[in-house]
VOBA-1610 file (N, C-alpha, C; in pm, whole numbers, padded with zeros to 5 digits, always signed):
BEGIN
Unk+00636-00271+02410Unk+00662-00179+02301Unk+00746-00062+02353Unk+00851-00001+02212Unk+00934+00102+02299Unk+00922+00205+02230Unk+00818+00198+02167Unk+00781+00346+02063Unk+00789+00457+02171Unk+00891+00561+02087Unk+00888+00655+02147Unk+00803+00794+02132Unk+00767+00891+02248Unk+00654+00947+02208Unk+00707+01100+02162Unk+00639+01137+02065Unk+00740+01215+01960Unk+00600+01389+01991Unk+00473+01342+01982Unk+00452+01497+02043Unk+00306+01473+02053Unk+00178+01569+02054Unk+00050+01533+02131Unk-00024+01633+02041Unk-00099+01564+02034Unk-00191+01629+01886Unk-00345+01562+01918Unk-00477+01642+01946Unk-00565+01564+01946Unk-00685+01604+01784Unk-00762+01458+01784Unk-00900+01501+01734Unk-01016+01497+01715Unk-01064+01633+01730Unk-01244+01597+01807Unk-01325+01566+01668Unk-01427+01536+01623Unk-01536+01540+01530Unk-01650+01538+01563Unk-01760+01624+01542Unk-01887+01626+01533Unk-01984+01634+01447Unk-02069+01454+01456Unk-02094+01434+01330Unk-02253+01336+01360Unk-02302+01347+01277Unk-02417+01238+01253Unk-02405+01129+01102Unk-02394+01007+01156Unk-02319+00905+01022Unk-02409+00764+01028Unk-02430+00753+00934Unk-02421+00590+00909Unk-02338+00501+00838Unk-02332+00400+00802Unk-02240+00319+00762Unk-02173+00283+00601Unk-02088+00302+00617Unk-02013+00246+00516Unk-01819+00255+00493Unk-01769+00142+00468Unk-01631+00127+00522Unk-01525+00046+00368Unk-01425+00111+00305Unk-01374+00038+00199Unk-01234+00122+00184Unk-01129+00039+00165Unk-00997+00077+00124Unk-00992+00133-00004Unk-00836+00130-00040Unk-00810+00178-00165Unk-00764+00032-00251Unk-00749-00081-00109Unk-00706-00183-00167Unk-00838-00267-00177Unk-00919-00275-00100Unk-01044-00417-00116Unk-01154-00316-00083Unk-01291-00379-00171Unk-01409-00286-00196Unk-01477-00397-00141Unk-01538-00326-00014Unk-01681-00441+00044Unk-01798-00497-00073Unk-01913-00560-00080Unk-02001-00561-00191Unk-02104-00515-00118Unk-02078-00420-00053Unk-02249-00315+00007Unk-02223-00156-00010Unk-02317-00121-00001Unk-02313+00020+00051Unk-02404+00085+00082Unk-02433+00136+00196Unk-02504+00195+00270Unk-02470+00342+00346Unk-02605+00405+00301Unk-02567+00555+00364Unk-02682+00638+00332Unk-02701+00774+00406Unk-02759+00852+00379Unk-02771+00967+00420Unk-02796+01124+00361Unk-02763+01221+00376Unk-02803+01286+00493Unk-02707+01384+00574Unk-02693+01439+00723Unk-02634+01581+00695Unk-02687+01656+00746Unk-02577+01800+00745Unk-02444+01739+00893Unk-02314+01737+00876Unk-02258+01683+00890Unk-02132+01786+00926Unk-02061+01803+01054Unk-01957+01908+01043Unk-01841+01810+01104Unk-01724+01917+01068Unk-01609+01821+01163Unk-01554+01978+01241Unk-01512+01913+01331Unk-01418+02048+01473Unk-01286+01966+01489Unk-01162+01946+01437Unk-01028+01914+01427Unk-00984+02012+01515Unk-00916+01927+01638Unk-00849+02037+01703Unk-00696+01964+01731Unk-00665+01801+01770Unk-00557+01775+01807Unk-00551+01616+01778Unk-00391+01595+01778Unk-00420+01397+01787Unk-00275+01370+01845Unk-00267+01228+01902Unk-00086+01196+01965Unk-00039+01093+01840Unk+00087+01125+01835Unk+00197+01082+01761Unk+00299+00997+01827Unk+00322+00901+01799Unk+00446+00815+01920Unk+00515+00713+01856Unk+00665+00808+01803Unk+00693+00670+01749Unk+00728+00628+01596Unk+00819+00606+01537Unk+00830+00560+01434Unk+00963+00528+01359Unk+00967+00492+01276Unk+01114+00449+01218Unk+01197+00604+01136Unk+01328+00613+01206Unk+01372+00769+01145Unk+01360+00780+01022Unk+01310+00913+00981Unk+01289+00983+00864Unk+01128+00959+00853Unk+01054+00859+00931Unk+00928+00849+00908Unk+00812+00916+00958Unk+00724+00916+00902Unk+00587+01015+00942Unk+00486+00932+00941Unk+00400+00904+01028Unk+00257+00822+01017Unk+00151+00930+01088Unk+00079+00962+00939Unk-00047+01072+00931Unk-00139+00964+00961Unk-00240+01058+01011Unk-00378+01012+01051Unk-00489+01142+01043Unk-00613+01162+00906Unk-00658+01251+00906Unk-00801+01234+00898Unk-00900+01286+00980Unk-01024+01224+00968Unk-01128+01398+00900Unk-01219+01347+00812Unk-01284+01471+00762Unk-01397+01423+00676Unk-01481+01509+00713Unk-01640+01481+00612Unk-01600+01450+00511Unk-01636+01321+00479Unk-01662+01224+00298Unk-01810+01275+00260Unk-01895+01335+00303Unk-02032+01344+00201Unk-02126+01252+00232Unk-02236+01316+00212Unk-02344+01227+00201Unk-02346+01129+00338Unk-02261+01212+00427Unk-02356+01155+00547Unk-02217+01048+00587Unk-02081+01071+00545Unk-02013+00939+00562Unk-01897+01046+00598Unk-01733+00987+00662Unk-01634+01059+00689Unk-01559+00976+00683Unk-01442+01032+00612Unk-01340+00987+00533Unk-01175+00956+00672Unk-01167+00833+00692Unk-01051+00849+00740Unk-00924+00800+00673Unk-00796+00855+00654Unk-00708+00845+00577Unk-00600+00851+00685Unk-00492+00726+00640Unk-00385+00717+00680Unk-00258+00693+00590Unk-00113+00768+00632Unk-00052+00708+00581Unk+00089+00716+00617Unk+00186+00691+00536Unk+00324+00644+00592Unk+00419+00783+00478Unk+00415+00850+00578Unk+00540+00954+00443Unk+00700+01005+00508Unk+00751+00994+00381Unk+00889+00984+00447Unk+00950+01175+00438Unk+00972+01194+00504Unk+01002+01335+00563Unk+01157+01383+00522Unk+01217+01318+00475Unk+01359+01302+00414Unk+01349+01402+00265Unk+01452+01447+00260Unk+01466+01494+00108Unk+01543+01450+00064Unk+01571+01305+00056Unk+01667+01191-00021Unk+01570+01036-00032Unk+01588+00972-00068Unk+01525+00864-00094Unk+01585+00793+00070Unk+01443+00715+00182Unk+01502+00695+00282Unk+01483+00502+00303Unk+01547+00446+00256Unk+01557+00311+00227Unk+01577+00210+00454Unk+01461+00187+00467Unk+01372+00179+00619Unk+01357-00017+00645Unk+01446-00013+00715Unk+01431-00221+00758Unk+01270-00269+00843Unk+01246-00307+00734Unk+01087-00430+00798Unk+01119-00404+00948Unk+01015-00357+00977Unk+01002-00416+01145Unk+00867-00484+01224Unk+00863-00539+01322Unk+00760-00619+01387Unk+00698-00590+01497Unk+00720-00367+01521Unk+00715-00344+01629Unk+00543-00274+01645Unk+00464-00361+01609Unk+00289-00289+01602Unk+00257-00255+01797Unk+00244-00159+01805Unk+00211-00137+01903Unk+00051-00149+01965Unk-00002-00168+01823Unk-00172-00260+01868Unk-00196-00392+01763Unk-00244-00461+01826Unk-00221-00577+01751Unk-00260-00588+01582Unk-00148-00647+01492Unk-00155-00592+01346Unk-00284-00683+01296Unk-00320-00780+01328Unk-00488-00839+01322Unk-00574-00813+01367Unk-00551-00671+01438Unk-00682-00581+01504Unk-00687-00456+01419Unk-00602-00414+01303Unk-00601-00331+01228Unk-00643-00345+01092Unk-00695-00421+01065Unk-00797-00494+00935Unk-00924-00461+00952Unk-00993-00337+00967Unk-01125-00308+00919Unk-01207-00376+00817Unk-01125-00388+00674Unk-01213-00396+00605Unk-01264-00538+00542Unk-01182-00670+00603Unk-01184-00766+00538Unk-01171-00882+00670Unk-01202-00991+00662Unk-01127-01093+00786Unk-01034-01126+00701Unk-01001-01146+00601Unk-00899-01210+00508Unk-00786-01125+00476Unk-00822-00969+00498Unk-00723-00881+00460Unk-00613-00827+00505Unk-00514-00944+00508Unk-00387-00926+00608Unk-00228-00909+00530Unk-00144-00926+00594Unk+00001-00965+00490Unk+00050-00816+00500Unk+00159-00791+00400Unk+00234-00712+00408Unk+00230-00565+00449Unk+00139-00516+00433Unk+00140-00372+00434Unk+00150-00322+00585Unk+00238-00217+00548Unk+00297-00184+00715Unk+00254-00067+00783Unk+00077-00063+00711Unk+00007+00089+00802Unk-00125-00035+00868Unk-00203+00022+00933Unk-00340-00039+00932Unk-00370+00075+01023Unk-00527+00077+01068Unk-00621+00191+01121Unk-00722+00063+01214Unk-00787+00162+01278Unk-00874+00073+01399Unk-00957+00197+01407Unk-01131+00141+01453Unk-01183+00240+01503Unk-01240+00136+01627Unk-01280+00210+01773Unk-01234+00213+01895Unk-01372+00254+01927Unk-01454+00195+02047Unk-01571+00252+02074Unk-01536+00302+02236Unk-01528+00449+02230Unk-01546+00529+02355Unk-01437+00605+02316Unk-01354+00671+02424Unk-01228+00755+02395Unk-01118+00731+02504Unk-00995+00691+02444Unk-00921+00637+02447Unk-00752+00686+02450Unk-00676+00711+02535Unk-00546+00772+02526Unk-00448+00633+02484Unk-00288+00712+02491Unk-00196+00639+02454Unk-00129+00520+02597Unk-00199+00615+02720Unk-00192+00502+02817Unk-00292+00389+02837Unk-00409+00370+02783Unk-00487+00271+02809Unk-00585+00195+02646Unk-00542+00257+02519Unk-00601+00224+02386Unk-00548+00094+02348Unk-00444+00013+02468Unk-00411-00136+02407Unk-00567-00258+02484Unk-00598-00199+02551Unk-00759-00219+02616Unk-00857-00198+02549Unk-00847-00212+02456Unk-01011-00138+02318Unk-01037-00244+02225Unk-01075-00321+02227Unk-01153-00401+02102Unk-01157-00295+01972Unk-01100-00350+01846Unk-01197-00293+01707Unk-01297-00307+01692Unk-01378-00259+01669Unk-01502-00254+01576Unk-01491-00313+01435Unk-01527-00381+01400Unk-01602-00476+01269Unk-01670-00410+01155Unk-01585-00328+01078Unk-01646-00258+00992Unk-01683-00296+00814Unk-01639-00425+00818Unk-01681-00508+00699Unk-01824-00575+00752Unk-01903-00623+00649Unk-02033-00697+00627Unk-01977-00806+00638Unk-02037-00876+00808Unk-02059-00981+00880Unk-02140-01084+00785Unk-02211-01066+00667Unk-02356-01153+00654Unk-02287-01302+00648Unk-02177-01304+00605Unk-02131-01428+00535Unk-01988-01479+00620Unk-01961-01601+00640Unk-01813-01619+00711Unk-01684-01630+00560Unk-01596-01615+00616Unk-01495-01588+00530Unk-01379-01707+00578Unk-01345-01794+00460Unk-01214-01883+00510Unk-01106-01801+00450Unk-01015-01817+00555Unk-00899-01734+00482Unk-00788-01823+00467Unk-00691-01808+00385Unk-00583-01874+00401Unk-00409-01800+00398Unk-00375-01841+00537Unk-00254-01741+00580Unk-00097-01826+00491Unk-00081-01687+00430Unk+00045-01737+00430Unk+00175-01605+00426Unk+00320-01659+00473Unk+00389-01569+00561Unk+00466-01542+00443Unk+00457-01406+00397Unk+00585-01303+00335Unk+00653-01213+00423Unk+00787-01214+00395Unk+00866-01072+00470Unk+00902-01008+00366Unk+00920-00848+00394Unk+00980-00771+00307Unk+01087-00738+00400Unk+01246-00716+00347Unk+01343-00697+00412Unk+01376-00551+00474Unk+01294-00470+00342Unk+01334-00344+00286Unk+01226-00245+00257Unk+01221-00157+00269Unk+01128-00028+00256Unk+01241+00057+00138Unk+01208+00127+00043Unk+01261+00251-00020Unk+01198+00312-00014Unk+01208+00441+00049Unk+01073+00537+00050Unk+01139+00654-00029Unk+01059+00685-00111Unk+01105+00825-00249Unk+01099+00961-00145Unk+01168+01038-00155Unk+01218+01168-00089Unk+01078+01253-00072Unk+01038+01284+00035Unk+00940+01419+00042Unk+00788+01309+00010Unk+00816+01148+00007Unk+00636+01092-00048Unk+00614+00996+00019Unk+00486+00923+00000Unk+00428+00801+00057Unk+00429+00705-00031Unk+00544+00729-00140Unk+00596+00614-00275Unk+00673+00517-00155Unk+00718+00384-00203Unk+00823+00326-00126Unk+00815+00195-00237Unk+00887+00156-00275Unk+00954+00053-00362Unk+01011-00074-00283Unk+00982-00202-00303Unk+01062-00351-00213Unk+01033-00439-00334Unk+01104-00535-00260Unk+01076-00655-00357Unk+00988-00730-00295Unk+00884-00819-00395Unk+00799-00853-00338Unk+00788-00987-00316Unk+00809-01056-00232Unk+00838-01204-00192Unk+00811-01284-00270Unk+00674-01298-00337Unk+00603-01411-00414Unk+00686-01452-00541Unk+00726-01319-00633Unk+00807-01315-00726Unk+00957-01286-00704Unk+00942-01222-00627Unk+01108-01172-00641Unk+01130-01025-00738Unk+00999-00956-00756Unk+00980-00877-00882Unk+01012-00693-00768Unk+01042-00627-00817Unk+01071-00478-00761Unk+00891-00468-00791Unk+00857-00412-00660Unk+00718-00321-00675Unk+00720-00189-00624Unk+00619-00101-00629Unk+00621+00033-00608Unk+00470+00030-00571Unk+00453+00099-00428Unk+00317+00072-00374Unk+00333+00217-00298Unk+00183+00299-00312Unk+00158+00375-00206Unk+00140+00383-00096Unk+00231+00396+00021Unk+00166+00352+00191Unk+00047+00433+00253Unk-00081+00441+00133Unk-00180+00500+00187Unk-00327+00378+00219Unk-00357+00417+00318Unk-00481+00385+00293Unk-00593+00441+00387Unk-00764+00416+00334Unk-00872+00504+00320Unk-00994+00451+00345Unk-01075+00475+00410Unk-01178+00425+00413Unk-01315+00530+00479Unk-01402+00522+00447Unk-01537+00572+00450Unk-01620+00506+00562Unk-01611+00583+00708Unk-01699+00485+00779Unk-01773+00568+00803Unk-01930+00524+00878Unk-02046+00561+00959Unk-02094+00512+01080Unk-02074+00383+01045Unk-02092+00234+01148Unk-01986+00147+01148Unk-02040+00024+01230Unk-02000-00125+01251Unk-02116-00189+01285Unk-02032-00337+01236Unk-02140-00449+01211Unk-02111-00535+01366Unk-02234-00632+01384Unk-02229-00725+01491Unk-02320-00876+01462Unk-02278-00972+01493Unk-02380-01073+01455Unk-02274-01135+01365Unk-02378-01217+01259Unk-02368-01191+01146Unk-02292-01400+01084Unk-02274-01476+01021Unk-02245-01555+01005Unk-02117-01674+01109Unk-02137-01753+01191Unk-02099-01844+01286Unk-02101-01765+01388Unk-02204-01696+01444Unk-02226-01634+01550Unk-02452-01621+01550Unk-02473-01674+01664Unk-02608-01687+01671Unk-02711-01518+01666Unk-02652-01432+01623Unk-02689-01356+01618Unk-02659-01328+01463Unk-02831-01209+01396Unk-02806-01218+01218Unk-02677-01085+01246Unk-02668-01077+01100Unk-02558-00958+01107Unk-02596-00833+01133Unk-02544-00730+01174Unk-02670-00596+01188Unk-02583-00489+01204Unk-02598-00370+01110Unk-02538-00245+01096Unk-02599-00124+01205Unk-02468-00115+01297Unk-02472-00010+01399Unk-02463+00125+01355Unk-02541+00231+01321Unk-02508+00359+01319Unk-02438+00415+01429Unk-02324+00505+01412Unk-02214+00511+01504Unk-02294+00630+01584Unk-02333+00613+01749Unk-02357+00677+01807Unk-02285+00724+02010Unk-02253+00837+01974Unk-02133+00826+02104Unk-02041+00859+02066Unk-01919+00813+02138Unk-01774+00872+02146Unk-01710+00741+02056Unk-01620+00805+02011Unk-01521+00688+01945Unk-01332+00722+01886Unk-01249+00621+01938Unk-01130+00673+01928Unk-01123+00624+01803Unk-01020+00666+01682Unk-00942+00607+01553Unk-00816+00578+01581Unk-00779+00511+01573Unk-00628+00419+01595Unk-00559+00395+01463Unk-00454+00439+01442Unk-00364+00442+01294Unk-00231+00387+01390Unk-00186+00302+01327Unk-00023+00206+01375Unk+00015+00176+01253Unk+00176+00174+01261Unk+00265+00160+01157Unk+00351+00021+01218Unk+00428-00058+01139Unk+00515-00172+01199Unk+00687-00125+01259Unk+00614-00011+01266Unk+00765+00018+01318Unk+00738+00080+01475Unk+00640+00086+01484Unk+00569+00101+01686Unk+00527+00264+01689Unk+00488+00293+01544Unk+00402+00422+01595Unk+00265+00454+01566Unk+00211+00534+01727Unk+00078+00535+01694Unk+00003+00678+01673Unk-00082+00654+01613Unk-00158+00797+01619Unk-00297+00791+01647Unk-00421+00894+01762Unk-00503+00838+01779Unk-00620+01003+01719Unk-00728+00993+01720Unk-00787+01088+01638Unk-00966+01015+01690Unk-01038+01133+01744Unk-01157+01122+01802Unk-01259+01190+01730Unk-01373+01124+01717Unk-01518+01202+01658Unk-01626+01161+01770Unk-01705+01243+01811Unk-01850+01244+01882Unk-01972+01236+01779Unk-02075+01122+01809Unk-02174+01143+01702Unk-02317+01148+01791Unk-02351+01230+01832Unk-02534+01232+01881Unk-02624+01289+01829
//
């Protein structure tokens, strides 16, 4: 990878959480949680990397009720509409950035990882994800390959407009996405162990990558 490293930003969190994890695109069928007085301490995170005119945010902050909200996304920093070529440059692997689904893969050119311990930009290609969808059940998936050629990203937003392979139809999609964690799961269906929800305890890195080779990393402590 030749992402280049653009500046150094870290972030701490201090928190007590349990579990629960869902996009803006796919909703798990559980939910689990319960109330904690709960603080966050944001002090810094690293940035490395991305396609010009582009920005890949990474912001982590108390969701409530005992849960914390991490949000990522893709905004274009341009004050013209900045029209950005598909690229293939994931600097952590783009099937290690699917939190919320085993099935939930294909086009979209952000994904997030959460990371057990803490982790820099020299050694975070060494980190397993964590499993933050409900293990109970196995999932068949079935892959199949779209490219998008083209990015339009609307001036000053995280709008971006392509055509979308299946149809051939112009779409308009937000490059955000969100999720609510506490835990990760282990066990759980074609594995001899049942499924079982980890309350997140210890150190842990967040990993946000874009397909154009940039990363951003963002830390919470929970004891």
């Amino acid at each position: 990878m030749n992402a280049a490293r653009k500046g150094v930003l870290t972030v701490a969190i201090v928190a007590v959480v349990v579990l629960l994890a869902f996009s803006a695109f796919y909703m798990p069928n559980y939910f689990v949680s319960r109330s904690n007085g709960d603080r966050a301490i944001m002090t810094s995170a690293f940035l490395n990397g991305s396609a010009p005119g582009l920005r890949l945010d990474l912001q982590v902050t108390p969701g409530g009720n005992g849960t914390y909200r991490i949000s990522v996304k893709e905004f274009n920093t341009m004050s013209a509409n900045n029209s950005v070529t598909s690229a293939n440059n994931w600097a952590y692997p783009e099937g290690n950035l699917i939190p919320f689904a085993p099935c939930d893969t294909g086009l979209f050119p952000i994904g997030l990882a959460i990371l057990q311990g803490r982790y820099t930009l020299e050694n975070y290609s060494q980190a397993k994800p964590l499993t933050l969808y409900n293990t109970t059940y196995f999932s068949s998936c079935t892959t199949q390959a779209y490219t998008i050629a083209q990015w339009m990203f609307v001036a000053n937003s995280s709008q971006a407009s392509f055509v979308y392979p299946p149809s051939g139809r112009m779409e308009n999609w937000n490059i955000t996405t969100s999720i609510l964690a506490a835990g990760y799961w282990t066990g759980g269906e074609g594995t001899p162990q049942p499924a079982t929800l980890h309350p997140f305890h210890g150190d842990y890195t967040v990993l946000a990558a874009d397909e154009w080779g940039a990363i951003d990393l963002a830390y919470f402590t929970v004891r």
